[in-house]
N, C-alpha and C positions, 0 to 999 in steps of 0.2 A: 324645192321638191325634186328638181331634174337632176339629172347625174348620166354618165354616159351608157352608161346599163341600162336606162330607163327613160324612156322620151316623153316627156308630158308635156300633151298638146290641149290645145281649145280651138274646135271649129264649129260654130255655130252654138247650138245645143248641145255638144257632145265633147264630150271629154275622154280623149286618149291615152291610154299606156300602151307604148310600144317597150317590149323586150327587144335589146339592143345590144345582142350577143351572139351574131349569124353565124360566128366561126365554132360558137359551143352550144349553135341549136338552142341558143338562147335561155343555155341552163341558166338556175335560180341563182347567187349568192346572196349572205346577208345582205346588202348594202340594197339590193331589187325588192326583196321583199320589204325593208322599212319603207323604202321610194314610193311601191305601191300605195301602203296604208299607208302615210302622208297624206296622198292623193284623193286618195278615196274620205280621210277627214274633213279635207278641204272642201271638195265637192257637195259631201253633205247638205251641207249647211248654205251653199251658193244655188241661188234659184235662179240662175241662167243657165247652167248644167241641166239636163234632163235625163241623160242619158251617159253610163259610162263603156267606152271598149276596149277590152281587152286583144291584141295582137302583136304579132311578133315578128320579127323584121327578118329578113332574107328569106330565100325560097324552099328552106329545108323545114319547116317545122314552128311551131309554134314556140314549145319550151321540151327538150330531151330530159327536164326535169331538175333536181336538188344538183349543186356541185358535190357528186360524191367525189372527189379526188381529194378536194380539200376537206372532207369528212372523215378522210381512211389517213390522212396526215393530223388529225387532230385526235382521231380514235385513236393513234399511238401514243400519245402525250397527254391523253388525261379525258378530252371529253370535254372541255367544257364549251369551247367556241360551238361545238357542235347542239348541245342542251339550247344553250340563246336562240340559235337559229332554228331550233326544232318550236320554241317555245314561241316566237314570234310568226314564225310559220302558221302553225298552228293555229292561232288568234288571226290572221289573216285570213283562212280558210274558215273561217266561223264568220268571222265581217263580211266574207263576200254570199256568203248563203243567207244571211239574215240584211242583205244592206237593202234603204229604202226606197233607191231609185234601180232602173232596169239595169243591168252588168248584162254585156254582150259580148261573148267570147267566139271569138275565130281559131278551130279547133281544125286547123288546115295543117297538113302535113304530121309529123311525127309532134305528138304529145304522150311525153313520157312522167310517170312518178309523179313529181311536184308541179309540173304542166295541168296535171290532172288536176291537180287541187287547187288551183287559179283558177282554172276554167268552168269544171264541171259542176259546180257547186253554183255556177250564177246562175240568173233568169232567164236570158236568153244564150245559149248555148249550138255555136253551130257547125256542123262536120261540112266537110265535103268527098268528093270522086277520090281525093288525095289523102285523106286523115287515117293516119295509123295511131291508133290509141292505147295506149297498155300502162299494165303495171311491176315490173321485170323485176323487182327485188327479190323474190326467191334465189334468182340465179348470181345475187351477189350476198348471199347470206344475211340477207334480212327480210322482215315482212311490209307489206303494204301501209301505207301512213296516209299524212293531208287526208283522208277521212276517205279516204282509200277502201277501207273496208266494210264504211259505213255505205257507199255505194253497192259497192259486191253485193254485200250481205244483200239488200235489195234490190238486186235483176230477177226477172223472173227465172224460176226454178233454181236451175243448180249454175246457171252462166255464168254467174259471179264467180264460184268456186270452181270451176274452170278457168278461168282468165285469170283469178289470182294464185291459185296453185301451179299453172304454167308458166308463167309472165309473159305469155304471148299478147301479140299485137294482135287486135282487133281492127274492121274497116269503119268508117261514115256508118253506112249501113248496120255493123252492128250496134255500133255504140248507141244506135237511134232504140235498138229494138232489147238494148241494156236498162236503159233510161239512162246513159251516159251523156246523152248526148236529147236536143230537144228540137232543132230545124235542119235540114238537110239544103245545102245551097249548090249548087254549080260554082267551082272554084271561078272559074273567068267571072261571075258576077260580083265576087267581093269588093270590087274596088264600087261597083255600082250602090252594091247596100250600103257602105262605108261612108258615100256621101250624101247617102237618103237618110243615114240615122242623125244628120248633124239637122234636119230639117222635119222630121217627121219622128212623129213616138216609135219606138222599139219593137211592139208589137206588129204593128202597120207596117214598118219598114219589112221586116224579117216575113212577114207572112207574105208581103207581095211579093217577095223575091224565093221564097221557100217555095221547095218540092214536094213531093212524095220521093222516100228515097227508095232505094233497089231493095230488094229482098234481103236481109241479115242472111248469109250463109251457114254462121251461129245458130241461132233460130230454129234454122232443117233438122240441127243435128242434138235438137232437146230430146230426140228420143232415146238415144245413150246418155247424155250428158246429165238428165236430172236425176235417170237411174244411177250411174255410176258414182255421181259424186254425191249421194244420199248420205252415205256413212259419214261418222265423226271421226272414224279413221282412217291415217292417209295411207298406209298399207292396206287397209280391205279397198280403197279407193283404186288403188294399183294393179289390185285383183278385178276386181270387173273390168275395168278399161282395159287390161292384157286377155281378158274371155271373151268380149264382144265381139271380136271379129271382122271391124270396121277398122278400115287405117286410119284414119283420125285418132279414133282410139285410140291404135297401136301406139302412133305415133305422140300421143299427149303422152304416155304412159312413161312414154322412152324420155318422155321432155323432164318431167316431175321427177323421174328415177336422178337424171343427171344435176339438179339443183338442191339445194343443201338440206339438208332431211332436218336440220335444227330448224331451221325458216320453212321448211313445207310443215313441219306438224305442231308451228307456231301461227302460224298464217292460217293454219285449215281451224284451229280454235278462236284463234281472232275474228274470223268470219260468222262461225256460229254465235258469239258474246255477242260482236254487233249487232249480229241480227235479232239478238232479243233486249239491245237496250232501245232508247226511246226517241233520242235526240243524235243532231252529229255531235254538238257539243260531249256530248257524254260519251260518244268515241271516238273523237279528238282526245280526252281525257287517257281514254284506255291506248291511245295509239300514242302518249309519251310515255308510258308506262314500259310499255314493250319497244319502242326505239330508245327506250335510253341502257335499257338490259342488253339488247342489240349490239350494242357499242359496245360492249364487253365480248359479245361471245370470239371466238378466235375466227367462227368461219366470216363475219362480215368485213373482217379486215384480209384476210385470204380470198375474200371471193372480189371485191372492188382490186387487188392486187393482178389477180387471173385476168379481170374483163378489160380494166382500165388501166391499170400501172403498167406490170409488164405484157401483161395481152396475149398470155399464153393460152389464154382459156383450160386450165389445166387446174382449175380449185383442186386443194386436197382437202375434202369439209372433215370436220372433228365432231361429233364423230360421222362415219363413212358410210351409216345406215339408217333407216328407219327405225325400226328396230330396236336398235341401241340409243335412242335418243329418250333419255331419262324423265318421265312426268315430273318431276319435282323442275326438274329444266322450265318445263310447260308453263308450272302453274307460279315458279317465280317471277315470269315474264310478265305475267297481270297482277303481283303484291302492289298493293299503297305504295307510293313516293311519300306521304310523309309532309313533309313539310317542301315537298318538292313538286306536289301537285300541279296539274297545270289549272285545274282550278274554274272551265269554263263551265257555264249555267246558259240552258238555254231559257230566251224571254218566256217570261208567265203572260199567257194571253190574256186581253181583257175579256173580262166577264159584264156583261149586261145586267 
Protein backbone atom coordinates (compact mmCIF):
# COMPACT_ATOMS: atom_id res chain seq x y z
CA UNK A 1 0.00 0.00 0.00
CA UNK A 2 2.95 2.64 0.87
CA UNK A 3 4.70 4.53 -1.76
CA UNK A 4 6.59 7.58 -1.12
CA UNK A 5 3.57 9.93 -1.76
CA UNK A 6 1.80 8.34 0.95
CA UNK A 7 2.98 7.05 4.28
CA UNK A 8 0.93 4.28 5.88
CA UNK A 9 1.39 3.80 9.39
CA UNK A 10 -0.18 1.74 12.26
CA UNK A 11 -0.08 3.03 15.88
CA UNK A 12 -2.13 1.44 18.11
CA UNK A 13 -5.73 1.80 17.14
CA UNK A 14 -5.17 4.11 14.42
CA UNK A 15 -4.35 4.04 11.16
CA UNK A 16 -2.46 6.74 9.28
CA UNK A 17 -2.12 8.33 5.80
CA UNK A 18 0.35 10.96 5.72
CA UNK A 19 0.47 12.98 2.26
CA UNK A 20 4.16 13.13 1.52
CA UNK A 21 4.65 15.85 -0.85
CA UNK A 22 5.75 19.10 1.50
CA UNK A 23 7.49 20.72 -1.43
CA UNK A 24 3.76 20.48 -3.57
CA UNK A 25 1.80 21.23 -0.41
CA UNK A 26 1.23 17.73 -0.72
CA UNK A 27 -0.94 18.06 -3.80
CA UNK A 28 -2.85 14.86 -4.95
CA UNK A 29 -1.50 12.56 -7.94
CA UNK A 30 -2.98 9.39 -9.32
CA UNK A 31 -0.68 7.09 -7.61
CA UNK A 32 -1.98 9.04 -3.80
CA UNK A 33 -5.25 8.68 -4.40
CA UNK A 34 -5.08 4.68 -5.31
CA UNK A 35 -2.53 4.44 -2.15
CA UNK A 36 -5.26 6.01 -0.12
CA UNK A 37 -8.31 3.73 -1.01
CA UNK A 38 -6.00 0.59 -0.85
CA UNK A 39 -5.71 1.67 2.63
CA UNK A 40 -8.88 2.51 3.54
CA UNK A 41 -9.95 -1.37 1.85
CA UNK A 42 -7.61 -2.88 3.99
CA UNK A 43 -8.50 -1.12 7.14
CA UNK A 44 -12.17 -2.09 6.69
CA UNK A 45 -12.16 -5.21 7.31
CA UNK A 46 -9.15 -5.21 10.21
CA UNK A 47 -10.56 -4.98 13.76
CA UNK A 48 -7.54 -3.62 15.38
CA UNK A 49 -7.86 -0.51 13.24
CA UNK A 50 -10.58 1.77 15.01
CA UNK A 51 -9.92 4.66 13.75
CA UNK A 52 -8.40 6.21 10.51
CA UNK A 53 -6.13 9.85 10.02
CA UNK A 54 -5.92 11.58 7.55
CA UNK A 55 -2.68 14.23 7.56
CA UNK A 56 -0.10 15.68 5.76
CA UNK A 57 3.49 16.10 6.20
CA UNK A 58 5.53 19.55 6.37
CA UNK A 59 4.36 22.76 7.88
CA UNK A 60 2.65 24.28 4.92
CA UNK A 61 -0.70 22.69 4.51
CA UNK A 62 -2.39 19.72 4.48
CA UNK A 63 -3.01 19.00 0.48
CA UNK A 64 -3.02 22.57 -2.05
CA UNK A 65 -5.20 20.16 -3.72
CA UNK A 66 -5.33 17.87 -7.53
CA UNK A 67 -1.76 18.14 -9.57
CA UNK A 68 -3.22 20.53 -11.99
CA UNK A 69 -0.06 21.06 -13.86
CA UNK A 70 -0.14 17.61 -14.92
CA UNK A 71 -3.78 18.01 -15.87
CA UNK A 72 -3.19 21.15 -18.16
CA UNK A 73 -0.32 18.79 -19.85
CA UNK A 74 -2.84 16.04 -20.36
CA UNK A 75 -5.80 18.53 -21.28
CA UNK A 76 -3.50 19.25 -24.35
CA UNK A 77 -3.14 15.74 -25.62
CA UNK A 78 -6.48 14.31 -25.33
CA UNK A 79 -7.87 14.05 -21.65
CA UNK A 80 -7.64 10.88 -20.87
CA UNK A 81 -5.09 10.39 -17.97
CA UNK A 82 -6.96 13.15 -16.50
CA UNK A 83 -10.92 11.25 -16.79
CA UNK A 84 -8.91 8.03 -14.62
CA UNK A 85 -8.03 10.38 -12.07
CA UNK A 86 -11.10 12.38 -11.95
CA UNK A 87 -12.92 9.03 -11.97
CA UNK A 88 -11.07 7.45 -9.15
CA UNK A 89 -10.97 10.60 -7.27
CA UNK A 90 -14.30 10.73 -7.20
CA UNK A 91 -14.97 7.13 -5.78
CA UNK A 92 -12.60 8.05 -3.21
CA UNK A 93 -14.61 10.96 -2.02
CA UNK A 94 -17.80 9.03 -1.77
CA UNK A 95 -15.77 6.06 0.22
CA UNK A 96 -14.60 8.40 2.64
CA UNK A 97 -18.13 10.16 3.39
CA UNK A 98 -19.93 6.78 3.63
CA UNK A 99 -16.72 4.78 5.23
CA UNK A 100 -17.71 2.69 8.40
CA UNK A 101 -15.18 3.59 10.91
CA UNK A 102 -14.29 7.29 12.18
CA UNK A 103 -11.82 9.24 9.33
CA UNK A 104 -10.14 12.08 11.20
CA UNK A 105 -8.74 14.71 9.05
CA UNK A 106 -6.10 17.54 10.11
CA UNK A 107 -7.35 20.48 7.99
CA UNK A 108 -4.28 22.52 9.28
CA UNK A 109 -2.73 25.00 7.02
CA UNK A 110 -3.68 25.45 3.32
CA UNK A 111 -6.46 22.91 2.07
CA UNK A 112 -7.12 23.54 -1.38
CA UNK A 113 -9.47 21.75 -4.28
CA UNK A 114 -8.93 18.11 -3.97
CA UNK A 115 -7.59 18.64 -0.11
CA UNK A 116 -11.08 19.50 0.38
CA UNK A 117 -12.35 16.46 -0.78
CA UNK A 118 -10.14 14.06 1.27
CA UNK A 119 -10.91 15.70 4.19
CA UNK A 120 -14.08 17.39 4.50
CA UNK A 121 -16.28 14.81 3.51
CA UNK A 122 -15.09 12.50 6.85
CA UNK A 123 -16.39 12.23 10.30
CA UNK A 124 -14.17 13.96 12.19
CA UNK A 125 -12.89 16.97 10.55
CA UNK A 126 -10.55 19.33 12.14
CA UNK A 127 -9.34 23.20 11.51
CA UNK A 128 -7.17 25.08 13.39
CA UNK A 129 -5.72 29.09 14.26
CA UNK A 130 -3.72 28.10 10.81
CA UNK A 131 -6.37 26.42 8.24
CA UNK A 132 -7.01 28.37 4.98
CA UNK A 133 -9.59 26.39 3.30
CA UNK A 134 -11.03 27.18 -0.28
CA UNK A 135 -11.93 26.18 -3.55
CA UNK A 136 -9.95 28.45 -6.24
CA UNK A 137 -10.94 26.89 -9.55
CA UNK A 138 -12.90 29.69 -11.05
CA UNK A 139 -9.62 31.51 -11.25
CA UNK A 140 -8.17 28.63 -13.32
CA UNK A 141 -11.19 28.26 -15.68
CA UNK A 142 -12.92 25.52 -14.02
CA UNK A 143 -15.57 24.74 -11.57
CA UNK A 144 -15.58 23.22 -8.01
CA UNK A 145 -15.39 19.17 -8.05
CA UNK A 146 -14.53 16.10 -5.13
CA UNK A 147 -18.18 17.10 -4.08
CA UNK A 148 -17.13 20.61 -3.79
CA UNK A 149 -20.37 21.80 -4.60
CA UNK A 150 -22.23 19.35 -2.97
CA UNK A 151 -20.75 21.22 0.17
CA UNK A 152 -21.29 24.80 -1.04
CA UNK A 153 -24.62 24.13 -1.94
CA UNK A 154 -25.10 23.39 1.70
CA UNK A 155 -23.58 26.21 3.94
CA UNK A 156 -25.94 28.22 5.34
CA UNK A 157 -27.53 30.82 3.22
CA UNK A 158 -25.67 32.16 0.16
CA UNK A 159 -21.63 31.31 1.87
CA UNK A 160 -21.30 28.67 -0.27
CA UNK A 161 -22.01 30.71 -3.34
CA UNK A 162 -19.55 33.17 -2.11
CA UNK A 163 -16.67 31.10 -1.54
CA UNK A 164 -17.22 29.16 -4.70
CA UNK A 165 -17.82 32.03 -7.12
CA UNK A 166 -14.62 33.82 -5.60
CA UNK A 167 -12.27 31.08 -4.82
CA UNK A 168 -11.28 32.73 -1.98
CA UNK A 169 -9.85 31.19 1.10
CA UNK A 170 -11.68 30.83 4.16
CA UNK A 171 -10.21 30.60 8.00
CA UNK A 172 -10.76 27.56 10.90
CA UNK A 173 -13.42 29.55 12.05
CA UNK A 174 -15.32 29.83 9.02
CA UNK A 175 -15.19 26.51 7.65
CA UNK A 176 -16.68 25.63 11.18
CA UNK A 177 -19.60 27.86 10.64
CA UNK A 178 -19.73 26.59 6.67
CA UNK A 179 -20.15 22.99 7.86
CA UNK A 180 -16.83 22.46 6.25
CA UNK A 181 -15.24 21.79 8.72
CA UNK A 182 -16.64 19.96 12.44
CA UNK A 183 -13.96 20.54 15.56
CA UNK A 184 -11.81 23.41 16.00
CA UNK A 185 -8.23 22.41 17.86
CA UNK A 186 -5.33 24.59 18.76
CA UNK A 187 -2.66 23.78 16.21
CA UNK A 188 0.31 23.20 19.10
CA UNK A 189 -2.13 20.39 20.34
CA UNK A 190 -2.27 18.17 17.18
CA UNK A 191 0.65 16.14 17.92
CA UNK A 192 -1.44 15.68 21.47
CA UNK A 193 -4.76 14.50 19.86
CA UNK A 194 -2.56 12.37 17.22
CA UNK A 195 -1.45 10.14 20.05
CA UNK A 196 -4.78 10.00 22.07
CA UNK A 197 -6.54 8.72 18.73
CA UNK A 198 -4.15 5.74 18.64
CA UNK A 199 -5.68 4.94 22.35
CA UNK A 200 -8.99 6.32 22.68
CA UNK A 201 -12.25 6.49 20.16
CA UNK A 202 -12.39 9.47 17.82
CA UNK A 203 -15.16 11.12 19.31
CA UNK A 204 -13.51 11.25 22.89
CA UNK A 205 -10.12 12.02 21.66
CA UNK A 206 -11.35 15.17 19.51
CA UNK A 207 -13.94 16.40 21.91
CA UNK A 208 -11.47 16.48 24.83
CA UNK A 209 -9.06 18.36 22.91
CA UNK A 210 -11.62 20.61 20.85
CA UNK A 211 -12.70 24.17 21.26
CA UNK A 212 -15.17 26.60 20.81
CA UNK A 213 -13.76 28.24 17.74
CA UNK A 214 -13.51 32.22 17.24
CA UNK A 215 -16.31 33.99 15.55
CA UNK A 216 -16.57 33.10 11.55
CA UNK A 217 -15.80 36.68 10.14
CA UNK A 218 -17.96 35.12 7.11
CA UNK A 219 -20.80 34.61 9.16
CA UNK A 220 -20.96 38.79 10.14
CA UNK A 221 -21.12 39.53 6.59
CA UNK A 222 -24.60 37.16 5.80
CA UNK A 223 -26.20 40.23 5.68
CA UNK A 224 -24.88 41.11 2.10
CA UNK A 225 -23.85 37.96 1.28
CA UNK A 226 -27.29 35.88 1.13
CA UNK A 227 -28.93 39.01 -0.41
CA UNK A 228 -26.44 39.37 -3.06
CA UNK A 229 -25.73 35.99 -4.18
CA UNK A 230 -29.67 35.17 -4.18
CA UNK A 231 -29.86 35.36 -8.02
CA UNK A 232 -29.27 32.52 -10.54
CA UNK A 233 -27.46 35.04 -12.33
CA UNK A 234 -23.91 35.79 -12.09
CA UNK A 235 -24.28 39.26 -13.68
CA UNK A 236 -27.22 40.47 -11.49
CA UNK A 237 -24.88 38.90 -8.66
CA UNK A 238 -22.29 41.51 -9.74
CA UNK A 239 -24.94 44.19 -9.47
CA UNK A 240 -25.79 43.93 -5.99
CA UNK A 241 -22.27 43.28 -4.51
CA UNK A 242 -21.02 46.64 -6.88
CA UNK A 243 -24.54 48.51 -4.95
CA UNK A 244 -23.98 47.60 -1.47
CA UNK A 245 -21.57 49.70 -0.60
CA UNK A 246 -19.50 47.43 1.88
CA UNK A 247 -15.81 46.77 0.51
CA UNK A 248 -16.04 43.27 1.05
CA UNK A 249 -18.49 43.61 -1.45
CA UNK A 250 -16.65 45.82 -3.67
CA UNK A 251 -14.03 43.78 -3.34
CA UNK A 252 -15.61 40.18 -3.99
CA UNK A 253 -17.21 41.79 -6.94
CA UNK A 254 -13.69 42.86 -8.40
CA UNK A 255 -12.56 39.26 -7.42
CA UNK A 256 -15.56 37.17 -9.63
CA UNK A 257 -15.29 40.12 -12.46
CA UNK A 258 -11.48 38.88 -12.86
CA UNK A 259 -12.08 35.00 -12.92
CA UNK A 260 -13.35 33.25 -15.94
CA UNK A 261 -17.00 34.00 -16.73
CA UNK A 262 -17.21 30.36 -18.57
CA UNK A 263 -16.33 28.90 -14.85
CA UNK A 264 -18.29 31.60 -12.88
CA UNK A 265 -21.67 31.14 -14.62
CA UNK A 266 -20.92 27.28 -14.68
CA UNK A 267 -20.04 27.01 -10.95
CA UNK A 268 -23.01 29.42 -10.02
CA UNK A 269 -25.51 26.66 -11.93
CA UNK A 270 -23.60 23.71 -10.48
CA UNK A 271 -24.38 24.98 -7.05
CA UNK A 272 -27.92 25.56 -7.44
CA UNK A 273 -28.29 21.58 -9.29
CA UNK A 274 -26.46 20.43 -6.20
CA UNK A 275 -28.48 21.90 -4.04
CA UNK A 276 -31.56 20.39 -5.19
CA UNK A 277 -30.12 16.82 -5.76
CA UNK A 278 -30.16 14.35 -2.83
CA UNK A 279 -26.98 12.69 -2.26
CA UNK A 280 -22.99 13.49 -2.74
CA UNK A 281 -23.03 10.55 -4.83
CA UNK A 282 -25.41 12.22 -7.14
CA UNK A 283 -23.01 15.18 -7.33
CA UNK A 284 -20.00 13.49 -7.69
CA UNK A 285 -22.10 12.17 -10.74
CA UNK A 286 -22.81 15.83 -11.99
CA UNK A 287 -19.34 16.97 -10.97
CA UNK A 288 -17.73 14.37 -13.86
CA UNK A 289 -19.95 15.63 -16.04
CA UNK A 290 -18.96 19.05 -15.97
CA UNK A 291 -15.03 18.51 -15.26
CA UNK A 292 -14.70 16.32 -18.10
CA UNK A 293 -16.56 19.42 -20.51
CA UNK A 294 -14.01 21.53 -18.43
CA UNK A 295 -11.19 19.88 -20.09
CA UNK A 296 -12.29 21.12 -23.30
CA UNK A 297 -13.06 24.45 -22.88
CA UNK A 298 -9.94 26.72 -23.89
CA UNK A 299 -10.08 29.00 -20.62
CA UNK A 300 -9.06 25.83 -18.27
CA UNK A 301 -6.04 25.34 -20.21
CA UNK A 302 -5.27 29.22 -20.24
CA UNK A 303 -6.02 29.81 -16.95
CA UNK A 304 -3.77 26.72 -15.15
CA UNK A 305 -1.04 28.23 -17.89
CA UNK A 306 -1.60 32.24 -16.11
CA UNK A 307 -1.53 30.75 -12.50
CA UNK A 308 0.90 27.80 -12.66
CA UNK A 309 2.98 27.47 -15.98
CA UNK A 310 4.00 30.65 -16.90
CA UNK A 311 2.63 32.53 -13.78
CA UNK A 312 1.84 35.50 -15.54
CA UNK A 313 -1.53 35.77 -13.88
CA UNK A 314 -2.65 37.42 -17.00
CA UNK A 315 -5.65 34.59 -18.30
CA UNK A 316 -7.11 35.74 -21.49
CA UNK A 317 -10.57 33.79 -20.70
CA UNK A 318 -12.72 33.11 -24.18
CA UNK A 319 -14.97 34.42 -23.95
CA UNK A 320 -13.92 37.81 -22.04
CA UNK A 321 -17.44 38.40 -20.44
CA UNK A 322 -20.33 37.39 -18.71
CA UNK A 323 -22.45 38.20 -20.94
CA UNK A 324 -21.23 36.54 -23.70
CA UNK A 325 -21.11 33.35 -22.28
CA UNK A 326 -23.44 31.14 -24.34
CA UNK A 327 -26.52 29.01 -22.38
CA UNK A 328 -26.18 26.20 -24.63
CA UNK A 329 -22.28 26.40 -22.99
CA UNK A 330 -24.18 26.13 -19.60
CA UNK A 331 -26.48 23.43 -20.21
CA UNK A 332 -23.86 21.22 -22.27
CA UNK A 333 -21.69 21.04 -19.24
CA UNK A 334 -24.49 18.98 -17.27
CA UNK A 335 -25.55 16.47 -20.72
CA UNK A 336 -25.33 12.51 -19.84
CA UNK A 337 -21.80 11.04 -20.33
CA UNK A 338 -23.40 8.11 -21.81
CA UNK A 339 -21.72 5.37 -21.33
CA UNK A 340 -19.15 7.42 -19.52
CA UNK A 341 -21.02 7.85 -16.53
CA UNK A 342 -19.53 7.87 -13.38
CA UNK A 343 -22.09 5.72 -12.27
CA UNK A 344 -22.12 6.23 -8.21
CA UNK A 345 -25.49 5.22 -6.08
CA UNK A 346 -25.78 6.27 -2.77
CA UNK A 347 -26.56 3.17 -0.07
CA UNK A 348 -30.44 2.43 0.43
CA UNK A 349 -30.87 2.75 4.03
CA UNK A 350 -32.28 -0.06 5.91
CA UNK A 351 -35.82 -0.06 6.60
CA UNK A 352 -37.33 -1.78 9.84
Amino acid sequence: MENNDVLVQRTGALGQLILNRPKAINALNHGMILAIAAALDEWETDDAVATVLISGSGERGLCAGGDIVSIYHDARTGGDSSEQFWRDEYHLNARIARYPKPIVTLMDGVVLGGGVGISAHASHRIVTERSRIGMPETGIGFVPDVGGTYLLSRAPGELGTHAGLTGGMVSGADAIAMGLASHYVDSAKLPTLVAELAVRNASSAVGRLGQAAPDSELAKARWWIDECYAPDDAGTILGRLARVGDPAATAAAETIAAKSPTAVTVTLAALRRARALGSLESVLNQELRVSLRALAWPDFAEGIRAQLVDKDRNPAWLPASLAAVSPAVVEAAFADLGARELGLSAPVEETV
